[in-house]
N, C-alpha and C positions, 0 to 999 in steps of 0.2 A: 475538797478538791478531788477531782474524778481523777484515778490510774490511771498510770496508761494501758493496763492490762482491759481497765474496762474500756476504755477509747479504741485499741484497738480490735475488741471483739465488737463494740458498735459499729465500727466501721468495716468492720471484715460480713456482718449484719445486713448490714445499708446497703453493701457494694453486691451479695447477693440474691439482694432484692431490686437492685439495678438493671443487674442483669438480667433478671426476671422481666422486669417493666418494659428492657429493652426489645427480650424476643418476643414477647406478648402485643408489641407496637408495633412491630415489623410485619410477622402474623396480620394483625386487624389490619395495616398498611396493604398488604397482598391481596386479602381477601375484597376490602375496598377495591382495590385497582380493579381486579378480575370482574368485579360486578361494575363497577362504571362502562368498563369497556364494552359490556356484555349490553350496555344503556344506550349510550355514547362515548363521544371522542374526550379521551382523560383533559383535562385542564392543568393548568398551574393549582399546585397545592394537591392533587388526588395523592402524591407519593409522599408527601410531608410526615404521615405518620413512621413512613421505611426509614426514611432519613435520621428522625428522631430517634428513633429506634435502635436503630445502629449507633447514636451519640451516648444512649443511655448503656448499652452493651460496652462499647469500648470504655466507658467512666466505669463500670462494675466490675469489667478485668483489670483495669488497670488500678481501682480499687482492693481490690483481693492481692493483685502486686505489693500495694504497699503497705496492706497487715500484715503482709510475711516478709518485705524487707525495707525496714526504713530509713533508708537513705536519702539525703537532703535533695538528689534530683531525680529519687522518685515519686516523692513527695510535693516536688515543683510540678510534675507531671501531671500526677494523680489532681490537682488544683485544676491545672488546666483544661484535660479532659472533662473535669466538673463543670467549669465555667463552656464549654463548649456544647455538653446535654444541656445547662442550661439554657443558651441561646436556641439551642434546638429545638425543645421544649416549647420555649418561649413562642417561635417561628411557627412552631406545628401548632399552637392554640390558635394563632391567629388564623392559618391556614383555613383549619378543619374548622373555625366559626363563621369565617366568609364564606365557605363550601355548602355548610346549615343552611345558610340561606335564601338557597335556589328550592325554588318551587318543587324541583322533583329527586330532591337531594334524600341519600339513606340517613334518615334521623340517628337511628338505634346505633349505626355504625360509628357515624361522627361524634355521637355521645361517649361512647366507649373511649374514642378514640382522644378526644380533650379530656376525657378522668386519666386516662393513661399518663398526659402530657401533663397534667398539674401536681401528678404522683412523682413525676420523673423530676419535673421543676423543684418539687420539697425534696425527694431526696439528693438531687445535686445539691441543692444550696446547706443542709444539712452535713453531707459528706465533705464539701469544704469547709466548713464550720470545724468538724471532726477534723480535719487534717491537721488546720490550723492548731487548733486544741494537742493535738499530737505531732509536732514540728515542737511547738514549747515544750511540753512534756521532756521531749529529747534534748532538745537543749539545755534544759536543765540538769537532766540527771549528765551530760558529758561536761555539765561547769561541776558539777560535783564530783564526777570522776578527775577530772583534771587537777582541780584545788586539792582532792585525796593523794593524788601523784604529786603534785607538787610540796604537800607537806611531807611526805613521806619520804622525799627525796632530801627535802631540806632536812630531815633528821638524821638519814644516813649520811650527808654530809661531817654534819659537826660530828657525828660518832666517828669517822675516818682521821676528822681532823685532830678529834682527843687520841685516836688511836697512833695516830702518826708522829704528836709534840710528845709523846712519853718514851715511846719507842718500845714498851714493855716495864718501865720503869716508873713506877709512881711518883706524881709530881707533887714538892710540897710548896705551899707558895706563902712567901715573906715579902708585907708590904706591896703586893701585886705585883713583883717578881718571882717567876718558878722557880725554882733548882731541882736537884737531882736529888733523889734520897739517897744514901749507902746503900 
């Protein structure tokens, strides 16, 4: 079973490199627009890559969020943000592959531009994988801190309790009744 030390440097890894995916979408997103415009009149779908872009950005900060603090809602977060570069991802493949198909469409660009989206796609679905993987982690080790506390309360317990039936006096027991020594 993987650490969580190593779970959470994967993931602090992945989110990174999300971010990376993000601004490098955004970028190809801009540069595309600039030269459509500079063509013709932009369409539905020229800005799909900006969009995505920005979904893999905010999944890679708020990825980096949760290697350094992991708490259960931002951890719900950190999922969601994933599941959202996903759809976006998702949105901008299909976008930038209907756009390929105009006769006088930039090949090279919208190339780029779907490797970008199927990178972003794996690492979203990976980084939720990783969460998941580390939400259990956590959970586990706080049932083991707790069952720790709990035993170890349970023993100061009965030590209070011996310390209290004696009073200082040592207890001698006949027939499973105590008495008092001299």
């Amino acid at each position: 079973m993987c650490s969580s030390r190593k779970i959470l440097w994967s993931l602090l890894l992945l989110s990174v490199v999300e971010v990376g995916l993000g601004v490098a979408s955004i970028v190809l997103g801009a540069v595309g627009i600039s030269r459509v415009r500079a063509e013709h009149k932009p369409q539905q779908g020229d800005a799909s890559p900006v969009w995505s872009g920005l979904c893999f950005l905010v999944c890679g900060m708020c990825g980096v969020l949760c290697a350094r603090k992991r708490t259960g809602l931002i951890m719900i977060l950190f999922s969601a943000c994933c599941i959202c570069g996903l759809i976006g991802g998702i949105l901008n493949f299909q976008f930038v592959r209907a756009l390929n198909k105009r006769p006088e469409s930039m090949h090279s660009i919208h190339l780029a531009a779907m490797t970008l989206a199927c990178l972003g796609i794996s690492s979203c679905t990976l980084s939720t994988w990783l969460t998941c993987r580390l939400a259990s982690s956590e959970q586990q080790r706080m049932f083991l801190e707790r069952e720790h506390s709990l035993h170890h309360s349970h023993e100061m317990t009965e030590k209070e309790v011996l310390d209290n039936s004696s009073n200082g006096i040592p207890q001698i027991s006949y027939n499973g009744h105590s008495a008092a020594s001299p």
